[in-house]
ZAMARGU-4260 file (C-alpha; in steps of 0.2 Angstrom, whole numbers, plus 5000, padded with zeros to 4 digits):
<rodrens>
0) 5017/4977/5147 | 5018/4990/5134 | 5007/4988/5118 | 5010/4997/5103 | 4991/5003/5093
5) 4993/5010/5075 | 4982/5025/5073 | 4985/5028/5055 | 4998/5021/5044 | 4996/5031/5026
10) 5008/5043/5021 | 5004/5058/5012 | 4983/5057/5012 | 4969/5046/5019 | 4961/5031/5008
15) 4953/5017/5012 | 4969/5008/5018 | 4971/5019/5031 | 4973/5038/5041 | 4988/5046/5041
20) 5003/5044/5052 | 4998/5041/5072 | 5004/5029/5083 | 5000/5023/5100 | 5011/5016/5114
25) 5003/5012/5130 | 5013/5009/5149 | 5005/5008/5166 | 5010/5026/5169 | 5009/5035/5153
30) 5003/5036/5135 | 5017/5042/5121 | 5007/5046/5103 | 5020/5046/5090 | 5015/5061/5076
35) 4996/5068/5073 | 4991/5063/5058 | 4970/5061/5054 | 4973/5042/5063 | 4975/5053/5081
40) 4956/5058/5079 | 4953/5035/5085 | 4963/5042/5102 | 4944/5041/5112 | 4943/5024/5110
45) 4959/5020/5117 | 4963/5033/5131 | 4951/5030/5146 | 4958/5036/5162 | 4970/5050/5166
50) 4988/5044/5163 | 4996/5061/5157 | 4997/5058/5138 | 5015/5064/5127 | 5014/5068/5111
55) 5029/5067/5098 | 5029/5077/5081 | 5043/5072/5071 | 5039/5087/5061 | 5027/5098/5053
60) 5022/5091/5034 | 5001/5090/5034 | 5002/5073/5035 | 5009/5072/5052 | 4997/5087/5061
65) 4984/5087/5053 | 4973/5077/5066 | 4978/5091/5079 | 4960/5097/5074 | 4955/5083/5083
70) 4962/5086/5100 | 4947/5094/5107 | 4938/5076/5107 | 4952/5070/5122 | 4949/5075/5140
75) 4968/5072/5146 | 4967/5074/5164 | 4982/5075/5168 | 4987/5087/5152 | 4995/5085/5135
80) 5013/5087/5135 | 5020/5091/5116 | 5038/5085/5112 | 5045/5094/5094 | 5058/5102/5088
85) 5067/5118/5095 | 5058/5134/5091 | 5042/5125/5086 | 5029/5133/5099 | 5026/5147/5087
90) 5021/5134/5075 | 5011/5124/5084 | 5000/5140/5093 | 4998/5146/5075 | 4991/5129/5069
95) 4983/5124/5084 | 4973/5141/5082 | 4958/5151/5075 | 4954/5151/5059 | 4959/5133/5060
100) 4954/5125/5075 | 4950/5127/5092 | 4964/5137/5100 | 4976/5128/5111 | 4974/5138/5124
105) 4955/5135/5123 | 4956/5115/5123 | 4947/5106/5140 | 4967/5100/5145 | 4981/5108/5152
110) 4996/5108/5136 | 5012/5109/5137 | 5026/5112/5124 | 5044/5103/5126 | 5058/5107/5116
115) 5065/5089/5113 | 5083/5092/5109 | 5084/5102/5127 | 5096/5094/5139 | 5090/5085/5152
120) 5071/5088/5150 | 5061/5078/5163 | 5050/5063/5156 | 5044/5049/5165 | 5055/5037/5152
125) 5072/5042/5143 | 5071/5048/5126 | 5084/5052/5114 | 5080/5062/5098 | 5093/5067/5080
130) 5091/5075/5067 | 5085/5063/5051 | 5088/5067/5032 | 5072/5072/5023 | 5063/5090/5013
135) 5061/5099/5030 | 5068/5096/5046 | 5063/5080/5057 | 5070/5072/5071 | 5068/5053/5073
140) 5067/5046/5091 | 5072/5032/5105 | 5062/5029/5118 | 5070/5018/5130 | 5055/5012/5145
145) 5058/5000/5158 | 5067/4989/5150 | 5060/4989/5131 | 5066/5002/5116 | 5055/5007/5103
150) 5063/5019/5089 | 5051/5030/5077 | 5061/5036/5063 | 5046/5042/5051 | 5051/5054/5035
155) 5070/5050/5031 | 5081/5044/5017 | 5094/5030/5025 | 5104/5038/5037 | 5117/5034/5051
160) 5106/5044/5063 | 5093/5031/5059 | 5103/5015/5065 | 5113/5026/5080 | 5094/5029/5090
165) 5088/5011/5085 | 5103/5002/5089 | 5098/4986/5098 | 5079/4994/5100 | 5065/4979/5104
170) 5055/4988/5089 | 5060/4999/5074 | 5046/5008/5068 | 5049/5016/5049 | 5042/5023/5035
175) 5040/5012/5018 | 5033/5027/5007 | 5041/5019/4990 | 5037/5004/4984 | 5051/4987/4981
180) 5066/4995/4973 | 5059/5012/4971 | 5071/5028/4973 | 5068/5045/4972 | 5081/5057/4963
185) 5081/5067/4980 | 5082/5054/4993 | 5072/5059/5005 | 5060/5041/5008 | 5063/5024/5011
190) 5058/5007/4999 | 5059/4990/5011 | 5075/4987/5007 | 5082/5000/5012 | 5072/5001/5030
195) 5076/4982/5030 | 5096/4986/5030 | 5094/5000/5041 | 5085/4987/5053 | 5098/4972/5051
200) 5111/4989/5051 | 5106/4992/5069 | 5103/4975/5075 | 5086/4977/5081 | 5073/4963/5086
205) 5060/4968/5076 | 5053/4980/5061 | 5037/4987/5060 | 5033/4996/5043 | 5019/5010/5040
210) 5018/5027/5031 | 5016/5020/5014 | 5014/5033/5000 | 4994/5033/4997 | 4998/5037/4980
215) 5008/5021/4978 | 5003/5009/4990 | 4984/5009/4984 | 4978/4991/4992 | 4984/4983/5008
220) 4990/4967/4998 | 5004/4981/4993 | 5010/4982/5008 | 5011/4963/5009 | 5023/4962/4995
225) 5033/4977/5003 | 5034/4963/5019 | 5040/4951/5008 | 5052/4963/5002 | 5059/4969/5017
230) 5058/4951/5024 | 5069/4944/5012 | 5083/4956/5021 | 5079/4958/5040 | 5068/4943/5043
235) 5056/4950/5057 | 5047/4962/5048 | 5029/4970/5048 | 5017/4980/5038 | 5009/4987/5048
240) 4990/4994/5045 | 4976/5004/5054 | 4970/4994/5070 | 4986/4985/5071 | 4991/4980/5090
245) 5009/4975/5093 | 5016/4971/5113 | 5034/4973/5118
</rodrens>
């Protein structure tokens, strides 16, 4: 079985609907966290024996690292392996530092930093990873285990790259930071709809909605309408919230 936890479902900033971005997905041999938002700081609760622990940054906006602070509360046993962009150790030695935080090099875990568009980079599941359109660079990802895909594409306008890793996927995970109908002049977010075509685009079995704009999205009934929205294109669709536990 693999079960899916969501962390923390806000974009942008906490509120009472939620921590930001961090996602869960537990298998009998590993754990994958998918971005390190303030929602990564719940991690105790759910990690309690020493699986090795893989933690993918889509890329570097606040939102997304900011619970890196929190990493010293985990024991990792069998160490913390971090999958990001190429050339991103500097960044994440410089964050995951003094003044800020406890050095990484200082955490009680062994970590590890993986450049995830290297070839053939050893995992204990496939993963692919492309480049998705947004303000700064991120990459979205496919992570193909046993026989279930789950695809994380968090921070993107609509983009091919998006329905190329989540073609077929069990579950699509994507961001709904606009509200119904809303676009930005810059195109760099989704609304429903557009994450509901990209869903029916790719032909996957399910979609599961979460980073909503915590300047927009200001009660959880918002996200309900933003199902319905969604729902009205690509019938099996979600909003996800904190606390949320999805199998696959």
């Amino acid at each position: 079985m693999i079960k899916i936890t969501f962390l923390g479902t806000n974009g942008w900033f906490d509120t009472e609907t939620g921590r930001t971005v961090s996602i869960l997905i537990e298998h009998n041999d590993y754990y994958i966290v998918l971005d390190a938002g303030n929602g990564i700081s719940r991690l105790p609760q759910y990690i309690k024996d020493d699986r090795p622990v893989y933690l993918f940054l889509s890329h570097f906006h606040l939102d997304h690292i900011s619970g890196l602070h929190t990493l010293s509360l985990n024991k990792f046993s069998k160490g913390l392996y971090i999958i990001s962009q190429p050339n991103s150790e500097r960044i994440i030695k410089q964050f995951i530092n003094t003044p800020f935080t406890t050095p990484i090099d200082k955490l009680p875990f062994d970590t590890h930093i993986i450049n995830a568009l290297e070839p053939n980079i050893e995992l204990p599941f496939n993963a692919t990873f492309l480049p998705l359109v947004h303000s700064t660079e991120v990459l979205g990802g496919r992570f193909e285990i046993d026989d279930k895909v789950i695809c994380y594409c968090t921070d993107t306008a609509y983009c091919e790259n998006v329905i190329t890793l989540a073609k077929d996927a069990d579950v699509l995970i994507t961001e709904c930071s606009m509200k119904s109908k809303e676009t930005f002049t810059d195109k760099i977010h989704l609304n429903p709809e557009l994450a509901a075509k990209l869903a029916l685009e790719a032909n996957v079995k399910k979609l599961l909605l979460m980073h909503f704009d915590a300047s927009s999205y200001l009660k959880l009934e918002d996200r309900v309408s933003a199902e319905v929205s969604a729902g009205e294109i690509f019938n099996n669709t979600f909003a996800a919230i904190d606390g949320l536990e999805v199998e696959v």
